[in-house]
N, C-alpha and C positions, 0 to 999 in steps of 0.2 A: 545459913549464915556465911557471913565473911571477914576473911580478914584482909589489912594494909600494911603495909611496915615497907620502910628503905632498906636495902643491903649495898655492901659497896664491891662492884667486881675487882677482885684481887689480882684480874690478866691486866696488866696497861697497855692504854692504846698506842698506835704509832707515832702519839707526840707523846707519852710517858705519862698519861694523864689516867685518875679511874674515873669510870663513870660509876655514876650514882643509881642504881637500878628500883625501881618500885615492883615489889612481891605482891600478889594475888593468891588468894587462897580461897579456895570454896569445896565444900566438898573432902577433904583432904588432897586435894591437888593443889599445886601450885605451879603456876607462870609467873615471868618475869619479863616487865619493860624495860628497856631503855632511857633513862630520862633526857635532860636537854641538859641536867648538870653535869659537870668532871670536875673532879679536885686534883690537886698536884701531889700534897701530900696525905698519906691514909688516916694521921693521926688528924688531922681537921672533919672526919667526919664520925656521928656516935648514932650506930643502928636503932639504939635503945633510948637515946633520949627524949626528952618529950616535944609534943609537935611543935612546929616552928621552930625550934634548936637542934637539928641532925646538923648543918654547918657552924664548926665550932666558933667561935668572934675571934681565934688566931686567922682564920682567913678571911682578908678585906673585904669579898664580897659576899659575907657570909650573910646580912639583914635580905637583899636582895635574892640571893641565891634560896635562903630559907622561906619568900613568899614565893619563889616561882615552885618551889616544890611541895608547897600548901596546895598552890593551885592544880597542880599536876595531881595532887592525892585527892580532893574533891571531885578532880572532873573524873576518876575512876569508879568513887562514893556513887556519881552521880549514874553516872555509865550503866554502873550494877543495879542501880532501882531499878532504870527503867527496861531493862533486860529482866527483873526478875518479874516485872508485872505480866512480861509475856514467856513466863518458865526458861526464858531462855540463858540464867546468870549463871553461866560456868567459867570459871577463871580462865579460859583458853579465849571464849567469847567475849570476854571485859577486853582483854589483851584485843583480840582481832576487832573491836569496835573502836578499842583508841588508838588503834594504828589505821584505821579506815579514815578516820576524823584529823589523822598528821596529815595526809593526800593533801594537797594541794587546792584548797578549800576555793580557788577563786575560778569561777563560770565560766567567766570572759576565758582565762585562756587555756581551760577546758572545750571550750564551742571551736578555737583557733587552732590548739590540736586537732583536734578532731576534722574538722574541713581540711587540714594539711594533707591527715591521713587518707581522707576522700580524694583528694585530688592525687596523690601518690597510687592509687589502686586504678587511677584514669578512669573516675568518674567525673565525666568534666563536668555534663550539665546540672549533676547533682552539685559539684565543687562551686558552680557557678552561684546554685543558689544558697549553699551555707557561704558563702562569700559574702552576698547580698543579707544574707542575716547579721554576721560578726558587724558589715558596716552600720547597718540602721541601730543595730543595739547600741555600740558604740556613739553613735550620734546623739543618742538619747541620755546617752550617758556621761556627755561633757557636762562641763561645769560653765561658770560663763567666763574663763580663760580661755575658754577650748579645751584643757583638760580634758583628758576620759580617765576618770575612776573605776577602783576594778568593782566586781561583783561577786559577790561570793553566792555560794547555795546556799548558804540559809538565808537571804537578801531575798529567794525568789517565792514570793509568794503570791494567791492570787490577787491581794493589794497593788503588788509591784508589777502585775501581767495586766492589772485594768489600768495602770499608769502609763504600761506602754503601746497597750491597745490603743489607748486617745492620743500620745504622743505621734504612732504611726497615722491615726488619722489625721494628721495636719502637715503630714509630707505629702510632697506634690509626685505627678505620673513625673518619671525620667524620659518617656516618650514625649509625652505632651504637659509643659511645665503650668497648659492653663488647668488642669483636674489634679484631685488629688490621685492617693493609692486606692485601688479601685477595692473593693473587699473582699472578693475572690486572690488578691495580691498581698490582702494582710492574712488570709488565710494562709496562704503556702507558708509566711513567716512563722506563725504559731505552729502551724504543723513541722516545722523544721526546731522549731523551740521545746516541742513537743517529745521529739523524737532524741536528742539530745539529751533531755531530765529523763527522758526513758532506759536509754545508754547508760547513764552515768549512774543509774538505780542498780539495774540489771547485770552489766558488765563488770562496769565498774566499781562498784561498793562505793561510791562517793558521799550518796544522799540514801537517805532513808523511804525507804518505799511510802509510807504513812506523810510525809512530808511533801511528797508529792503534789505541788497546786494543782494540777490540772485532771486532778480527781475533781474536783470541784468548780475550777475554772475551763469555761467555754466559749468559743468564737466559732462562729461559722459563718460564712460569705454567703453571698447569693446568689442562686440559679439563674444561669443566666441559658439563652434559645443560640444556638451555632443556627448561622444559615446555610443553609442547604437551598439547591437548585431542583427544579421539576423537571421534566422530561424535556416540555418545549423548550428551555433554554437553557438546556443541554444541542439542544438543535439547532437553537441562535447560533451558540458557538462550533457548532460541528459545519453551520452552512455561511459563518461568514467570508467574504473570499478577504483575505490578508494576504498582502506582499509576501512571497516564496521568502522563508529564509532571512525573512526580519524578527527580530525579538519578539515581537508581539505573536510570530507565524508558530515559532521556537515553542514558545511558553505555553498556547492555546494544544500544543504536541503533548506536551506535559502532562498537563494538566487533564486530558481527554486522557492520554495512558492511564495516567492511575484509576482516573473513572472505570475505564473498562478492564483496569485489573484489582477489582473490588478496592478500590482505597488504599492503593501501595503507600505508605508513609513518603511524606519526602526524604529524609537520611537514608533510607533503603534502595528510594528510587535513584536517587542521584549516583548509589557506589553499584546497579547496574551492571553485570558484565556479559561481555556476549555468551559465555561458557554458561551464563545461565537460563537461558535459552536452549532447550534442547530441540532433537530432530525429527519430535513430533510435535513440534506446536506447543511446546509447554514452556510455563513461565516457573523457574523452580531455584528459589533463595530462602536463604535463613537470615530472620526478621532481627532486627539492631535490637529494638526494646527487649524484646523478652525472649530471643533463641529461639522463636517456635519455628520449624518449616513448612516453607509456603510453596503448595504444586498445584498452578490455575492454569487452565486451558487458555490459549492467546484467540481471543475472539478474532473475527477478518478486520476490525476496525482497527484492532492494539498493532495485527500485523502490518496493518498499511502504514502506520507509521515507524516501527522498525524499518521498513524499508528505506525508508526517507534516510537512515540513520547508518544502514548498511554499508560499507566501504570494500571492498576487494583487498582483499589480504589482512583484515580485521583480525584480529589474534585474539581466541578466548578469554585474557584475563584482559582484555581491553574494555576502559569504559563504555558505556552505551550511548549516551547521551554527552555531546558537546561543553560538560560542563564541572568536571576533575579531571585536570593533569593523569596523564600513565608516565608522567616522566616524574611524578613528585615522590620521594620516599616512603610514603605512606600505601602509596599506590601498589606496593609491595605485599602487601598482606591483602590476599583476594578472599580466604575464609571469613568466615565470623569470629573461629578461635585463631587465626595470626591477627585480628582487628584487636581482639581482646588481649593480645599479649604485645602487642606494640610497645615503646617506651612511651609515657606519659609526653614528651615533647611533642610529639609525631600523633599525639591522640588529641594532643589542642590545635595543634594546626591545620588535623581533618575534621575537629568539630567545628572550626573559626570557617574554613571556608564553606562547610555544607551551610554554615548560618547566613553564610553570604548571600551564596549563591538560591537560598530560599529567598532571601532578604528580598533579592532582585526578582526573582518570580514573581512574590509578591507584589511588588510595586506596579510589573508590568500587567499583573492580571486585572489589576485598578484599574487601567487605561483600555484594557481588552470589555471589564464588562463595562463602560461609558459608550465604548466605541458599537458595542453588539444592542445597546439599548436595555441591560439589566443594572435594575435599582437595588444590588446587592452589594454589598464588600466581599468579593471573591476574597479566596488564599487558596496556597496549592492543597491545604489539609481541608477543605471546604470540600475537592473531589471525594472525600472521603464518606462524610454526612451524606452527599447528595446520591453517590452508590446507593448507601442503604434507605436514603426517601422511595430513589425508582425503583428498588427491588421491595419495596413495600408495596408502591403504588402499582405494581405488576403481583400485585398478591403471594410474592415467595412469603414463604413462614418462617417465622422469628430465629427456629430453630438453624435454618439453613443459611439466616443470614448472618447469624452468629459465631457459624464456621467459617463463611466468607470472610468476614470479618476481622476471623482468629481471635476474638474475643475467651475471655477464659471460663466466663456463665453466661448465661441468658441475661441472668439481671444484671450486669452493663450492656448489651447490646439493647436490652427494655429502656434501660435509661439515655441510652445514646438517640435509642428515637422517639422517644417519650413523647416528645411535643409535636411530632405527624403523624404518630403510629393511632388514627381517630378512627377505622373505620366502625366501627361497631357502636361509639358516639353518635357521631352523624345518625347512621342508623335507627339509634333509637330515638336523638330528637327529631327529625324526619318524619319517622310512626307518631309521635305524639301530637306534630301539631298537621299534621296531612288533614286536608282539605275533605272534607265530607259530601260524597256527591248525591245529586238530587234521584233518588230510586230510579225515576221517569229517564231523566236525561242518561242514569247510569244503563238503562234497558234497553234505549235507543241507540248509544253508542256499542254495546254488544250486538245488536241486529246488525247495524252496519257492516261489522266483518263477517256476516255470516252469508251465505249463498245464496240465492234465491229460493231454489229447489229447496235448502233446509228451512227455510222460513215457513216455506208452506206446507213443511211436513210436520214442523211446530205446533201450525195453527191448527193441523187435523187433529193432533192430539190435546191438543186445549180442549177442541171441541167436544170428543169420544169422551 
């Protein structure tokens, strides 16, 4: 069992006021709240009177005052049921669930903390896309003033996630204003919406783990096929002759690099420095995504374009490649751990320009596969897939290409190639529908390769 009762704290606060405290008892223990009342005088409130009369009628706000502290004593009533149905009603626990339930009930600027947070830790591209979430939510969430209304957690239910799932379906690509959001784009939303109710369960004490929609509620996007290149056009582009030293000459460098340095990301390859190059032919960086280090032998193809690249008096922490400043600030932090400890200003400025400066690889390798005669949409991460197609189609095993890779199991490098990795398909459709040949015509064509001399040594033992 338990008990409730008001007591009045006899210390006054720093406006000379008491507050009005609500006692919890279970157990023989007792905790005490805070409430949201203060009286001025002590003689205006009576511990012992009956509910709805602790504020005496000599103080004006005492009708008022006497329902909010009705409300205040049921929502503890209430607190303790649903605590004891799960053994968990100890007066310390009523107290820590209604003080979890004072937080700051409202989503919206729980999700805008939070992104702030992300982006102070110089997470940009993560920042980027809890950015992209607070906005579409918000959109969804005007009125038709334009208003945005806030949202609180108990508002989020799977009701309120299938209202916004269809609301996101009828916003247009920001790329391309004729498609909508593609589903793989309302996906990352959710999974960002996801991750936040998870936070705020876990961390935060916000929301109640059992209230969680997305135990229930599900979205998922569709698989879609990256193109990947084949050997021979890997060969277009390795044998077309391009203008020395034009963008297009530049970009096709690129682009071949990372091919033959199993799939270097762009972010990685771009921040490049000569110092990582050692003086045996080796390629040896720690990777931006995930910290892992990467030590690949420079094939004579990677080196031939190094050279292209080489200058006289080139200085270790000097770019590689033609395409970030060594005079920009950022350009200061050559590790991984001074990248990661930059100030957050210096870490949007090097994330803006690597997105640029893909941006424009990008574009230009549009024009490179029209011009080499490939019906593909290159990108500089396309070198990546099409690495592990030809080290497929050259028979390496999953195993070894999944170190190449730097992948962290098998099963994503299984799912990265999913949709080439057919040999043993083929194979067996192949066996199943093979042509049946005529015994006669099959016999004939065995003699043909055979010798003469064995034919007729053949026929003697037919005969014997």
């Amino acid at each position: 069992m338990a008990s409730f009762r008001f007591e009045l704290n006899n210390k006054p606060t720093k406006n000379k006021t008491y507050s009005v405290l609500l006692c919890v008892t279970t157990g023989g223990k007792r905790k005490r709240l805070k409430t949201s009342i203060e009286i001025k005088r002590k003689s205006d409130f009576k511990c012992d009177a009956k509910a709805g009369k602790w504020i005496q009628s000599s103080e004006p706000n005492s009708k008022k005052w006497n329902e909010e502290l009705e409300k205040e004593l049921e929502k503890a009533k209430v607190t303790f049921r649903e605590l004891r149905e799960s053994g968990q009603a100890t007066s310390a626990k009523v107290i820590s669930e209604i003080k979890s339930g004072e937080r700051s009930s409202s989503f919206l600027d729980y999700a805008k903390q939070r992104t702030l947070e992300v982006y102070n830790s110089g997470g940009i591209r993560n920042w980027k896309k809890y950015n992209g979430f607070c906005n579409k939510l918000e959109t969804f969430l005007k009125d038709n003033h334009g208003n945005v209304r806030d949202l609180t957690f108990a508002e989020i239910t799977p009701a309120f996630l299938s209202k916004f799932e269809a609301h996101l379906q009828t916003l247009h690509n920001e790329r391309d204003s004729q498609k909508k959001l593609h589903p793989n784009t309302i996906q990352v939303i959710f999974n960002i919406f996801r991750t936040l109710v998870k936070r705020a369960i876990e961390v935060e004490g916000l929301m109640k783990l059992e209230k969680n929609p997305f135990l229930t509620y599900k979205y998922k996007g569709v698989r879609t096929t990256k193109q990947k290149l084949d050997e021979s056009e890997i060969s277009k582009i390795e044998d077309y002759a391009f203008d020395e030293n034009s963008l297009i000459w530049h970009c096709r460098n690129y682009f071949l690099f990372s091919f033959y340095c199993a799939g270097i990301r762009v972010g990685d390859f771009l921040q490049l420095r000569w110092g990582n190059i050692t003086s045996e032919g080796r390629l040896c960086y720690e990777m931006g995504k995930n910290h892992k280090d990467r030590d690949l032998i420079l094939v004579d193809r990677a080196k031939e374009i190094l050279a292209y690249y080489h200058k006289p008096g080139a200085k270790a922490e000097d770019y590689i490649f033609p395409l970030l400043s060594n005079d920009e600030s950022y350009s200061k932090a050559v590790t991984q751990a001074e990248k990661d400890t930059l100030p957050t200003e210096l870490k949007v400025i090097l994330f803006n320009q690597i997105s640029a400066k893909n941006a424009l690889i990008n574009k230009t390798l549009k024009k490179l596969a029209l011009q080499v005669g490939i019906d593909k949409k290159i990108s500089f991460h396309i070198s990546r897939h099409s690495f592990a197609k030809v080290a497929k189609q050259r028979n390496i095993d999953n195993s070894q290409i999944k170190d190449l890779l730097a992948h962290s199991s098998l099963k994503i490098t299984e799912g990265y190639m999913g949709s080439f990795d057919t040999n043993e398909t083929d194979r067996a459709l192949e066996a199943i529908f093979k042509k049946k040949e005529n015994p006669k015509t099959e016999l004939i064509s065995l003699l043909d390769k055979m010798k003469p001399e064995d034919i007729q040594n053949l026929i003697s033992q037919l005969k014997g």
